[in-house]
PyMOL CGO cylinders between C-alpha atoms (Angstrom):
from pymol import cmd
from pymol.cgo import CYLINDER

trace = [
    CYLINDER, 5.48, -54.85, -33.91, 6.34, -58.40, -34.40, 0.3, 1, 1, 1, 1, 1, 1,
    CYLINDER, 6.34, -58.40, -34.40, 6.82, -60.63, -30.84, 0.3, 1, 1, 1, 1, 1, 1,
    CYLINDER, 6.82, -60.63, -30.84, 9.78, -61.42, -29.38, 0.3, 1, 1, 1, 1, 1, 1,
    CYLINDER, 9.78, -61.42, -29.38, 8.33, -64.21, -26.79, 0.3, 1, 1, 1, 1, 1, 1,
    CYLINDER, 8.33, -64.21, -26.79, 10.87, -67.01, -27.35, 0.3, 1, 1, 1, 1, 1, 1,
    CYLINDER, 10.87, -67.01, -27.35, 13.45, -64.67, -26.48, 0.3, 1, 1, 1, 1, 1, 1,
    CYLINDER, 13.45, -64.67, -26.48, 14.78, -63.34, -23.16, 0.3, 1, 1, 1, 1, 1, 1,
    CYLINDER, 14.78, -63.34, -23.16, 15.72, -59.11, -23.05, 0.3, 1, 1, 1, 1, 1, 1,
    CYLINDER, 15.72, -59.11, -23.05, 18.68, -58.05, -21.24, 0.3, 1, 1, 1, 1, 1, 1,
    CYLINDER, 18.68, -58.05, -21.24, 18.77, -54.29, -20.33, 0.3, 1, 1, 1, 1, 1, 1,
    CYLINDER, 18.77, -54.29, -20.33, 20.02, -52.11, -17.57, 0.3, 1, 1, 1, 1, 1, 1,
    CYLINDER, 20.02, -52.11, -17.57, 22.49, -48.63, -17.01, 0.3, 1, 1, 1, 1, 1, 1,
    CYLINDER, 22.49, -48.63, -17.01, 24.82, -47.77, -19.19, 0.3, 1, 1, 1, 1, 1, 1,
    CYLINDER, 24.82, -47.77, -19.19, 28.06, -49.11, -17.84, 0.3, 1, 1, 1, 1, 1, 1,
    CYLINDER, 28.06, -49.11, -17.84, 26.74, -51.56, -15.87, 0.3, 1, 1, 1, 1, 1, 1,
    CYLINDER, 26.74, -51.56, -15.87, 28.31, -54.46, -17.44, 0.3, 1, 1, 1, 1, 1, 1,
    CYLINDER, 28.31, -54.46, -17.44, 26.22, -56.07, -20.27, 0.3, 1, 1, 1, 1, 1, 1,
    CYLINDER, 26.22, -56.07, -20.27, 28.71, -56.88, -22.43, 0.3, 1, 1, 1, 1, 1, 1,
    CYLINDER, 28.71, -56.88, -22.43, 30.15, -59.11, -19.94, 0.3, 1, 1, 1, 1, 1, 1,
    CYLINDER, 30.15, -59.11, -19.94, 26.82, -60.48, -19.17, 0.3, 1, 1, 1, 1, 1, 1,
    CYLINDER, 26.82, -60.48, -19.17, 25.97, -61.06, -22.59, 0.3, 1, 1, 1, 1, 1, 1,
    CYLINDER, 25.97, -61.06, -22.59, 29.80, -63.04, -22.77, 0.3, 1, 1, 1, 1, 1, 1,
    CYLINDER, 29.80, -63.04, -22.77, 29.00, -65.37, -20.04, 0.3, 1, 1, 1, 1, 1, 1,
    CYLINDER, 29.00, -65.37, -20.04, 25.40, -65.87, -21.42, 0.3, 1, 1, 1, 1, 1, 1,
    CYLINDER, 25.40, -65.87, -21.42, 27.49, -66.79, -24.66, 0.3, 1, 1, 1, 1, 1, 1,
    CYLINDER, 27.49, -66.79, -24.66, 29.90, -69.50, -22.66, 0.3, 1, 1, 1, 1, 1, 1,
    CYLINDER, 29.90, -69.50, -22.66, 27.16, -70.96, -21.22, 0.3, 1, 1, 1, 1, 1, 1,
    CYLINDER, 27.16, -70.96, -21.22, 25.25, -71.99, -24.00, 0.3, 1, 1, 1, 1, 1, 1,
    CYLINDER, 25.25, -71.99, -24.00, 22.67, -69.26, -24.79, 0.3, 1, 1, 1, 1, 1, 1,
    CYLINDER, 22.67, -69.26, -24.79, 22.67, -67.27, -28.28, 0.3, 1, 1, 1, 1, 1, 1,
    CYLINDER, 22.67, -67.27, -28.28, 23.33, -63.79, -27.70, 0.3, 1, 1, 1, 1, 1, 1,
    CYLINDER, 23.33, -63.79, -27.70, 22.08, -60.45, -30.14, 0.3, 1, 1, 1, 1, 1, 1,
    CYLINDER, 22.08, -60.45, -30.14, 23.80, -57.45, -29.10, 0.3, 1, 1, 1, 1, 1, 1,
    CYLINDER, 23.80, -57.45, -29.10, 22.01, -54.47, -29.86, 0.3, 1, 1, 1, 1, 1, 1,
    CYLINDER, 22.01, -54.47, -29.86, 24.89, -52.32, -30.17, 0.3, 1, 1, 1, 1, 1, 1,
    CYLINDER, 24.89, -52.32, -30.17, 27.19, -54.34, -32.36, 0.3, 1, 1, 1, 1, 1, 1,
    CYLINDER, 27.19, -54.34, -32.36, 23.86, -54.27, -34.49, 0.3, 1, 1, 1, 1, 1, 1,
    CYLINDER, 23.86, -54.27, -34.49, 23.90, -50.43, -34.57, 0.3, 1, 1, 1, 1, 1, 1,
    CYLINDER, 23.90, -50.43, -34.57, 27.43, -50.45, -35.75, 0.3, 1, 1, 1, 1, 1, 1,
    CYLINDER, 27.43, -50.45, -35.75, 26.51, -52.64, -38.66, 0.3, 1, 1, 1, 1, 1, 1,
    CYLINDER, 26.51, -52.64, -38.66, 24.08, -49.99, -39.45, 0.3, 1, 1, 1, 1, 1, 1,
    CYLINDER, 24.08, -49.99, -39.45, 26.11, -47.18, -39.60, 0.3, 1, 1, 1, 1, 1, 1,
    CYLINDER, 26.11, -47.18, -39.60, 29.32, -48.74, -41.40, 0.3, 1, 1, 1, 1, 1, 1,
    CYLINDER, 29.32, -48.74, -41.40, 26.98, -50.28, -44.23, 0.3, 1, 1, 1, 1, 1, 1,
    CYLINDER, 26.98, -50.28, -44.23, 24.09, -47.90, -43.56, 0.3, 1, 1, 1, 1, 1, 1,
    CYLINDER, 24.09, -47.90, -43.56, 21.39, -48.52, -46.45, 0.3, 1, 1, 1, 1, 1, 1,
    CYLINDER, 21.39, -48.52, -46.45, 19.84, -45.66, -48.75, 0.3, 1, 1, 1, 1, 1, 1,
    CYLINDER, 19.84, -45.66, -48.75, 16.95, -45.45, -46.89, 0.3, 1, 1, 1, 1, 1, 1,
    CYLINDER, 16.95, -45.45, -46.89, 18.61, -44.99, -43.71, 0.3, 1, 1, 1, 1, 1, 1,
    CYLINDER, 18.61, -44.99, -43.71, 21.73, -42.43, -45.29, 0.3, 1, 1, 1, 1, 1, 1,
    CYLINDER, 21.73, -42.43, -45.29, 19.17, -40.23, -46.60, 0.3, 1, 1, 1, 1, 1, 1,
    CYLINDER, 19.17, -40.23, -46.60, 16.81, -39.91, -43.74, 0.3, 1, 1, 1, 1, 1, 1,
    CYLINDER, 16.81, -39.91, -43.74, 19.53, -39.02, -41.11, 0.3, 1, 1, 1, 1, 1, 1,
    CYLINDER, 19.53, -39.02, -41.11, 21.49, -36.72, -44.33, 0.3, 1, 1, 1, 1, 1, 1,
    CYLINDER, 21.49, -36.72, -44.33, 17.94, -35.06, -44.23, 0.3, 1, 1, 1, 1, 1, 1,
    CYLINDER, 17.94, -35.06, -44.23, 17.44, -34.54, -40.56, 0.3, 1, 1, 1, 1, 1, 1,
    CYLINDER, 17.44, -34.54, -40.56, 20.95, -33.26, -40.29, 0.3, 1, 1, 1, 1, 1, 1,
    CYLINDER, 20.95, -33.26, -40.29, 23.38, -32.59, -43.33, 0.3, 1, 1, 1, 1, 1, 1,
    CYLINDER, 23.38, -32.59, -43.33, 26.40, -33.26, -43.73, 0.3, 1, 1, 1, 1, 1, 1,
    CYLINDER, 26.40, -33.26, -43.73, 27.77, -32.18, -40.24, 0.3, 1, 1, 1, 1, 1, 1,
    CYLINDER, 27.77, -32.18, -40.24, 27.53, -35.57, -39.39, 0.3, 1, 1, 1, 1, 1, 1,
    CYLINDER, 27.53, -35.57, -39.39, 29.72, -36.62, -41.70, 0.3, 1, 1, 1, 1, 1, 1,
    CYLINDER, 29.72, -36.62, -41.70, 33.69, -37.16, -41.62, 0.3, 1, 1, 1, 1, 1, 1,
    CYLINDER, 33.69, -37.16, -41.62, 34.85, -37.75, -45.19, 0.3, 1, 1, 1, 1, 1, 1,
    CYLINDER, 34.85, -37.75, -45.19, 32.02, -39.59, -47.12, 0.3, 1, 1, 1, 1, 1, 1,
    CYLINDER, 32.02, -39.59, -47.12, 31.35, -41.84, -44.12, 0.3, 1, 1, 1, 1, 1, 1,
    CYLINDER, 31.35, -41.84, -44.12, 28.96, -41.36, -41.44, 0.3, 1, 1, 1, 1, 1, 1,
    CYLINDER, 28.96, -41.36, -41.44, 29.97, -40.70, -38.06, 0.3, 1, 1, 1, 1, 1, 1,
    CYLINDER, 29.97, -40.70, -38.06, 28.69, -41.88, -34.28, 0.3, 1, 1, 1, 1, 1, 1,
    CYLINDER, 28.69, -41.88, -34.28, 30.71, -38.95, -32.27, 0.3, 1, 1, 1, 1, 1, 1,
    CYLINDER, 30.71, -38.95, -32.27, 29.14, -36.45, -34.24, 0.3, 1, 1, 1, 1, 1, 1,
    CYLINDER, 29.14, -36.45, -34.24, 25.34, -38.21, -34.52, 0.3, 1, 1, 1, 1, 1, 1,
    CYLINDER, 25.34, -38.21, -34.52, 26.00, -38.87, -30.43, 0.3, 1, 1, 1, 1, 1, 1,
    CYLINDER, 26.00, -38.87, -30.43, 27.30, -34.79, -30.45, 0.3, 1, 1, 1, 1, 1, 1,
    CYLINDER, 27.30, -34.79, -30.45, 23.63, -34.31, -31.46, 0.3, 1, 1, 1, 1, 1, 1,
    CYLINDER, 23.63, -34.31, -31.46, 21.54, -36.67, -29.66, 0.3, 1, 1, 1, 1, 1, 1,
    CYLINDER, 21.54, -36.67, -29.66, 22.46, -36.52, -26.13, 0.3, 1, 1, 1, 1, 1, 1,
    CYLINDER, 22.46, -36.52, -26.13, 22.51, -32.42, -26.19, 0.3, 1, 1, 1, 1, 1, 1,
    CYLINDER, 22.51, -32.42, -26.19, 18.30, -32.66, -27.36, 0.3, 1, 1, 1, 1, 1, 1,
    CYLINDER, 18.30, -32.66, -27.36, 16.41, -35.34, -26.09, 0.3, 1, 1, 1, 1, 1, 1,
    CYLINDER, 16.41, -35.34, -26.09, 13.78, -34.89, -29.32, 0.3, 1, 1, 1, 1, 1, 1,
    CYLINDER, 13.78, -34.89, -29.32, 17.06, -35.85, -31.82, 0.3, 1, 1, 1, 1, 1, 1,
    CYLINDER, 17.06, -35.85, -31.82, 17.57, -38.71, -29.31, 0.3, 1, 1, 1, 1, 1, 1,
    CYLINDER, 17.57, -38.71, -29.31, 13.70, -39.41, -29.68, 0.3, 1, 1, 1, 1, 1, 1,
    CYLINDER, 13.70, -39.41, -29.68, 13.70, -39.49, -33.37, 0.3, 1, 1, 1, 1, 1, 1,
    CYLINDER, 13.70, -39.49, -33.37, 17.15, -41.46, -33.85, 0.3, 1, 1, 1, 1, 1, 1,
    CYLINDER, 17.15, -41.46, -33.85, 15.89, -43.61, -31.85, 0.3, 1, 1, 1, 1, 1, 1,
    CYLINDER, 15.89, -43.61, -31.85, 12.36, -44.03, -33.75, 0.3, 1, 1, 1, 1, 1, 1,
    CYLINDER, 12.36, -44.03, -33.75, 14.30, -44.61, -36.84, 0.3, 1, 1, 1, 1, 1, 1,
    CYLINDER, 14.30, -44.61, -36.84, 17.56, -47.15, -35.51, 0.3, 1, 1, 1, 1, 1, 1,
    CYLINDER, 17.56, -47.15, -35.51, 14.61, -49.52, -32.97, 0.3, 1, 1, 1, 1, 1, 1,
    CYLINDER, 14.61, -49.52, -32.97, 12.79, -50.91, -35.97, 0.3, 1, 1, 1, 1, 1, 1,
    CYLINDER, 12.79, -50.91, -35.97, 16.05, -51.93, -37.98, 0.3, 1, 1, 1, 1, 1, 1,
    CYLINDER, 16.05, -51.93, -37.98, 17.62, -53.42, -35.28, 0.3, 1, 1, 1, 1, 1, 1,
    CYLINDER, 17.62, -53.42, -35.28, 14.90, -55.35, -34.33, 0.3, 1, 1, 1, 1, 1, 1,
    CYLINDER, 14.90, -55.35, -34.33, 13.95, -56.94, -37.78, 0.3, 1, 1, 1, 1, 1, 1,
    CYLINDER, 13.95, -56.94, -37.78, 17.46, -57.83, -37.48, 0.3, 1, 1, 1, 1, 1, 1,
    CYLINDER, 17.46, -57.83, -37.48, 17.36, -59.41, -34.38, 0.3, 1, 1, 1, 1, 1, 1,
    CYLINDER, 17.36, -59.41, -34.38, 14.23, -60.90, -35.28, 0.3, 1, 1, 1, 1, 1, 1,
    CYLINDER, 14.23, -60.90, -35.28, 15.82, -62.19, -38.21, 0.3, 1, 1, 1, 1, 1, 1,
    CYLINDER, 15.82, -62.19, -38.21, 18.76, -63.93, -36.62, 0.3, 1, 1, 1, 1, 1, 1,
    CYLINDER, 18.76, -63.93, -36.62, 16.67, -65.30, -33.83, 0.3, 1, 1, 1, 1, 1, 1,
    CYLINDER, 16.67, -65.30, -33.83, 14.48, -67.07, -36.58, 0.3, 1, 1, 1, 1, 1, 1,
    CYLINDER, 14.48, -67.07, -36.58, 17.59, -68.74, -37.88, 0.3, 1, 1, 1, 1, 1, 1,
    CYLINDER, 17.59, -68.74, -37.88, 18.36, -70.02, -34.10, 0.3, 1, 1, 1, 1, 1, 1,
    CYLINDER, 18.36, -70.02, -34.10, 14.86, -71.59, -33.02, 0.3, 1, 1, 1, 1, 1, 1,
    CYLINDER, 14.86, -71.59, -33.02, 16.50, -74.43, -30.90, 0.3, 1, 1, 1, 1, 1, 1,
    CYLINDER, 16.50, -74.43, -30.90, 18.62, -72.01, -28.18, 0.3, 1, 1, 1, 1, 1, 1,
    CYLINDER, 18.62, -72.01, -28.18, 17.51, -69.71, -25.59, 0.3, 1, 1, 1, 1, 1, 1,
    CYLINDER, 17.51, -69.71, -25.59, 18.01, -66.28, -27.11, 0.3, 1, 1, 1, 1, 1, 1,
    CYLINDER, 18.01, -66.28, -27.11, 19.32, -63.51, -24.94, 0.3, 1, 1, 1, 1, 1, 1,
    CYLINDER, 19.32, -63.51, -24.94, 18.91, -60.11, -26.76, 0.3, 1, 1, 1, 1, 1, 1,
    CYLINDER, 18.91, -60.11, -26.76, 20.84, -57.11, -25.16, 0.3, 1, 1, 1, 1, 1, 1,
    CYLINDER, 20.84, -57.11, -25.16, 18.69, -53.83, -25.40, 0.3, 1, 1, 1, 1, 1, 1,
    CYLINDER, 18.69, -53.83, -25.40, 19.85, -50.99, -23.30, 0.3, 1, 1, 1, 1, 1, 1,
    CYLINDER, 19.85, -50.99, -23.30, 16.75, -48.97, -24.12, 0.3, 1, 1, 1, 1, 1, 1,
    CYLINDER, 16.75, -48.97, -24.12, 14.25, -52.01, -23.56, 0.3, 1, 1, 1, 1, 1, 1,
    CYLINDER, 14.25, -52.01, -23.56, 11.84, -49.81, -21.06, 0.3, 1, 1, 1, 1, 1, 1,
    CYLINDER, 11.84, -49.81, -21.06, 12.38, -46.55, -22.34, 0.3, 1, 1, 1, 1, 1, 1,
    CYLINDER, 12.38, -46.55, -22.34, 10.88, -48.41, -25.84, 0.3, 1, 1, 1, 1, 1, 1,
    CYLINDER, 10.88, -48.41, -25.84, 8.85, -50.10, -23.74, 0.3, 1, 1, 1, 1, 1, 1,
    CYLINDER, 8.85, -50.10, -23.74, 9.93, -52.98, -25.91, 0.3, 1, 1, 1, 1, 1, 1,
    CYLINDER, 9.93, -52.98, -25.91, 9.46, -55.12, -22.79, 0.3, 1, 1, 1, 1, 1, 1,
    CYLINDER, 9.46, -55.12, -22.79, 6.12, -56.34, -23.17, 0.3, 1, 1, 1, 1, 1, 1,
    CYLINDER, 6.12, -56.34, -23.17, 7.36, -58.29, -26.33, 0.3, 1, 1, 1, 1, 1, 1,
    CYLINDER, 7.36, -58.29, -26.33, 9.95, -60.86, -24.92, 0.3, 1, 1, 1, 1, 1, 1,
    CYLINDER, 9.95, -60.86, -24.92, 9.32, -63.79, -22.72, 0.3, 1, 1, 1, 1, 1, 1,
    CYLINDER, 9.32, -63.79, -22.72, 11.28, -62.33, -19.74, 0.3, 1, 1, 1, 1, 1, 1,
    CYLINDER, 11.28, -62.33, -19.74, 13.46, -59.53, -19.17, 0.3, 1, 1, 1, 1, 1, 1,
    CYLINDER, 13.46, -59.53, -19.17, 16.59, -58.91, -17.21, 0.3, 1, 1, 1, 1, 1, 1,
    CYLINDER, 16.59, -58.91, -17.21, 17.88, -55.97, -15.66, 0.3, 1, 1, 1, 1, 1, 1,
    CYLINDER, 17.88, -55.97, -15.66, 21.63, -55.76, -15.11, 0.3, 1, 1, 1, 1, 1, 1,
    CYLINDER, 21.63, -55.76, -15.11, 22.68, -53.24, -12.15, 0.3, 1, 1, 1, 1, 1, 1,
    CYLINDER, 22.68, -53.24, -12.15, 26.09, -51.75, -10.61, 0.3, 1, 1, 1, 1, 1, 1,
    CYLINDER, 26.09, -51.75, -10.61, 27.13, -49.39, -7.72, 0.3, 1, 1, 1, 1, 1, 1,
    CYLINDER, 27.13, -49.39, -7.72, 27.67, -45.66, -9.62, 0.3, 1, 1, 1, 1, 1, 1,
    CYLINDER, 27.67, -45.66, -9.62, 30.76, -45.90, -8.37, 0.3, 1, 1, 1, 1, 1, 1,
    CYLINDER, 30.76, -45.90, -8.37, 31.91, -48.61, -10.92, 0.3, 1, 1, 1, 1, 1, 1,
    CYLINDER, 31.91, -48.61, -10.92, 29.67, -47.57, -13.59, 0.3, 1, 1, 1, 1, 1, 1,
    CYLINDER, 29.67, -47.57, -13.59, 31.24, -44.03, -13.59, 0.3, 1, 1, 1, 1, 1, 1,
    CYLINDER, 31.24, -44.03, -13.59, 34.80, -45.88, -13.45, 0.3, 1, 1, 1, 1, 1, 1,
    CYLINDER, 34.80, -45.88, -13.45, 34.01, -47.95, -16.36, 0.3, 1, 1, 1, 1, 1, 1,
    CYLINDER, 34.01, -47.95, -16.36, 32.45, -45.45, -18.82, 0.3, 1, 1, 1, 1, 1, 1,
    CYLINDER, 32.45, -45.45, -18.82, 35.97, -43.47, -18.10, 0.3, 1, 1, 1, 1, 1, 1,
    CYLINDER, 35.97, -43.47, -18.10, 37.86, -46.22, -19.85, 0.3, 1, 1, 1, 1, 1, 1,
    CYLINDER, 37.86, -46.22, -19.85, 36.05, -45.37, -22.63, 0.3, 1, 1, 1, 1, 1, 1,
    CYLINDER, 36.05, -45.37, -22.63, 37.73, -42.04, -22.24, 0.3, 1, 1, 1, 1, 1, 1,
    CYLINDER, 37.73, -42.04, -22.24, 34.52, -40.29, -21.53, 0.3, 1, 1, 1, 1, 1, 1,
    CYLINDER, 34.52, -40.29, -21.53, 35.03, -37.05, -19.25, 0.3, 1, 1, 1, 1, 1, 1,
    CYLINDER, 35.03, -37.05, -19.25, 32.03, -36.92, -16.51, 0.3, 1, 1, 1, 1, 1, 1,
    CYLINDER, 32.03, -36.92, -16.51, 29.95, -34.63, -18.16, 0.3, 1, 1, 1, 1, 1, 1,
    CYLINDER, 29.95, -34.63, -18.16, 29.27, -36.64, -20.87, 0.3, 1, 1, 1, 1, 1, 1,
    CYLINDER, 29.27, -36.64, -20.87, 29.37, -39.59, -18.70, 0.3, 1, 1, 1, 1, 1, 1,
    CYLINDER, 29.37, -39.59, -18.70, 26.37, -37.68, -16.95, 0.3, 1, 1, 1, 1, 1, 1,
    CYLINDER, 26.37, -37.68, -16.95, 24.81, -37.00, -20.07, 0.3, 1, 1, 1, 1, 1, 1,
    CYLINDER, 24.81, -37.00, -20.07, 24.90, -40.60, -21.04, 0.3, 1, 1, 1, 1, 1, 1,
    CYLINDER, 24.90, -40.60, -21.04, 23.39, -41.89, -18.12, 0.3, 1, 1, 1, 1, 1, 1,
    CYLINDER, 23.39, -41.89, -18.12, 20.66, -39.06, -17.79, 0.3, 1, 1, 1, 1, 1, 1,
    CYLINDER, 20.66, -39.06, -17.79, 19.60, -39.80, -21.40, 0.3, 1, 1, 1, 1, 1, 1,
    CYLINDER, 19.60, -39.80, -21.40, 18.58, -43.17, -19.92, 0.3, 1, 1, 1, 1, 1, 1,
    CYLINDER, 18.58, -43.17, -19.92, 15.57, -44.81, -17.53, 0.3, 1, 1, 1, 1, 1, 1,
    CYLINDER, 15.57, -44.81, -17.53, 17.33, -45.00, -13.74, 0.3, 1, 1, 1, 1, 1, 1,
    CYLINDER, 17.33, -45.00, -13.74, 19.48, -48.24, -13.59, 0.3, 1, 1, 1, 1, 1, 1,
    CYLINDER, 19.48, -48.24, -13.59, 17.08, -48.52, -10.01, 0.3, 1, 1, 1, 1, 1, 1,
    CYLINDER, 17.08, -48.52, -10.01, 14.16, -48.80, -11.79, 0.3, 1, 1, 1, 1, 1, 1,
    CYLINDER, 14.16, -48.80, -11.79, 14.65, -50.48, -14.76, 0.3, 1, 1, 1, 1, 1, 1,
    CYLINDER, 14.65, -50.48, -14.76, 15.89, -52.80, -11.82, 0.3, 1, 1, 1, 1, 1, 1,
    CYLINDER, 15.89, -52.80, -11.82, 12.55, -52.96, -10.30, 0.3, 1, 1, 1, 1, 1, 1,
    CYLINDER, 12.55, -52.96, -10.30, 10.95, -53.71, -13.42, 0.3, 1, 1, 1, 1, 1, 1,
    CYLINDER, 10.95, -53.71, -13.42, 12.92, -56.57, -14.46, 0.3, 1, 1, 1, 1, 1, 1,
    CYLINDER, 12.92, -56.57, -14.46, 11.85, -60.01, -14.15, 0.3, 1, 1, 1, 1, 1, 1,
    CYLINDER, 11.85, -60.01, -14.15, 15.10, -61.05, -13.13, 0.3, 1, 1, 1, 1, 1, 1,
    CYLINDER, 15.10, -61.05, -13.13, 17.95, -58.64, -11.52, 0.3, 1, 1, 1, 1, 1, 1,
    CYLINDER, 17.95, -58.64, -11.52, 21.73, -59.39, -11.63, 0.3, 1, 1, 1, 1, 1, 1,
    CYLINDER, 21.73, -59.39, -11.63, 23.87, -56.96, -9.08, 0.3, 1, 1, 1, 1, 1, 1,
    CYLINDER, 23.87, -56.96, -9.08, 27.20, -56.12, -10.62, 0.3, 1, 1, 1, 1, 1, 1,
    CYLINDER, 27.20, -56.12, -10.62, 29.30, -55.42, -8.05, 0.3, 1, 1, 1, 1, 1, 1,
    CYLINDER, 29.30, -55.42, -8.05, 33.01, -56.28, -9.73, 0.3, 1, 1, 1, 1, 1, 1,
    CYLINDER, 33.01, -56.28, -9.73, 33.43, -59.69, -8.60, 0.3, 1, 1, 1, 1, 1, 1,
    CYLINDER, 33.43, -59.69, -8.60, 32.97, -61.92, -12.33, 0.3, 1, 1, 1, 1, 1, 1,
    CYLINDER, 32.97, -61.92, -12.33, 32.69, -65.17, -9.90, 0.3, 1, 1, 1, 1, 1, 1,
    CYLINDER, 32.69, -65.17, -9.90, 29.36, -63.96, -8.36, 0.3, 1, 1, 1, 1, 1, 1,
    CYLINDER, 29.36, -63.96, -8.36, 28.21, -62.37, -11.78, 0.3, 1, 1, 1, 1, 1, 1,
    CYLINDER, 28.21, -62.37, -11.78, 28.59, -65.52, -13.62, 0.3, 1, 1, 1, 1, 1, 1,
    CYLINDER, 28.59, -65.52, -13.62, 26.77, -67.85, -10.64, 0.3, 1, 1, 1, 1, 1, 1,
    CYLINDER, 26.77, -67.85, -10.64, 23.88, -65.34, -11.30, 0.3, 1, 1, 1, 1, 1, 1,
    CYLINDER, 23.88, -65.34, -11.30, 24.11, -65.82, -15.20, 0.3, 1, 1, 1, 1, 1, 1,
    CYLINDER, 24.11, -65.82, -15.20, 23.86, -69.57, -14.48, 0.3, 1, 1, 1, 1, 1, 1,
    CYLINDER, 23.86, -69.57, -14.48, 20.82, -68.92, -12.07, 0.3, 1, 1, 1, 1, 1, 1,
    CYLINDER, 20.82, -68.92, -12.07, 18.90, -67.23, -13.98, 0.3, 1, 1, 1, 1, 1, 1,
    CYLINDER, 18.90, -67.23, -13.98, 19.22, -69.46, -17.18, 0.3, 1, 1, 1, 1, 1, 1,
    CYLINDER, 19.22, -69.46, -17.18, 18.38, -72.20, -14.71, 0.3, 1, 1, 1, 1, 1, 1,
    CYLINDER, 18.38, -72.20, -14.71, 15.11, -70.53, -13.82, 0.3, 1, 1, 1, 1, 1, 1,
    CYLINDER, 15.11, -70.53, -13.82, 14.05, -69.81, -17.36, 0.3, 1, 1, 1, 1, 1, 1,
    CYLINDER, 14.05, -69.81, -17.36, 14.40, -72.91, -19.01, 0.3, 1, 1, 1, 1, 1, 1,
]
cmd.load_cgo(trace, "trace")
């Protein structure tokens, strides 16, 4: 597994707010790889290799039209951890190459790469630091329903994952994200301060 040690990992809960961590990382400076966005490249220009291993693992259940699907792959994952196991065995490599790849093209900014499953891959030891990104359950269950997620797959979603508390405690850096953007950005700002 190739080294990620000029770049910085961002992780934490589901719902916790890394997208808007990763958009004030962007304002201020840093180049930011979103694992996610990364994913959904994947599966809207999925290549052979990648078709035909999931079309072989699962049929064509997965499938709405001729195109492939993320409700119906996520219908499968998060009801059998081993699915989750082996999506996830397949989708880590690819998105890292990529990341790899686009961090290679950027070797003059810090490079903050967003991976939600950074612990659980224990990707961790590969980057130069890692933050954790945290948030009261409270708000995290209120923001995963405006993705018009009903609790029990909220619950699903967040059980599939390493507690936001510990991935917390094993974090380099922590950022509490409490609601208020003012305080989350002055700990955006720390924290690059501290790194470079």
């Amino acid at each position: 597994m190739k080294s990620f040690n000029k770049m910085v990992a961002l992780t934490g809960g589901i719902g916790c707010g890394k997208s808007t961590a990763l958009k004030i990382f962007k304002e201020l400076g840093c180049l930011v790889i979103d694992s996610d966005a990364i994913c959904h490249q994947i599966y809207d220009k999925p290549d052979k290799l990648f078709t035909s291993k999931i079309l072989a693992r699962w049929g064509d259940k997965i499938l709405v039209g001729n195109e492939i699907n993320r409700k119906n792959i996520a219908e499968i994952v998060f009801n059998d951890k081993a699915e989750l196991h082996w999506l996830n065995s397949i989708l880590h490599p690819m998105v890292f190459n990529k990341g790899q790849e686009i961090a290679d093209n950027n070797k003059n900014k810090l490079i903050i790469f967003d991976i939600p499953l950074l612990f659980e891959t224990a990707m961790h030891t590969n980057f130069k630091k890692t933050i954790s990104i945290w948030s009261p359950k409270k708000i995290q269950i209120e923001r995963l329903k405006k993705r018009n997620w009903n609790i029990e797959h909220i619950n699903k979603r967040i059980n599939s994952q390493l507690s936001k508390d510990i991935k917390l405690k094993m974090a380099d850096y922590g950022i509490i994200n409490n609601g208020d953007i003012d305080y989350l950005k002055l700990q955006c700002k720390h924290i690059i301060i501290n790194i470079e």
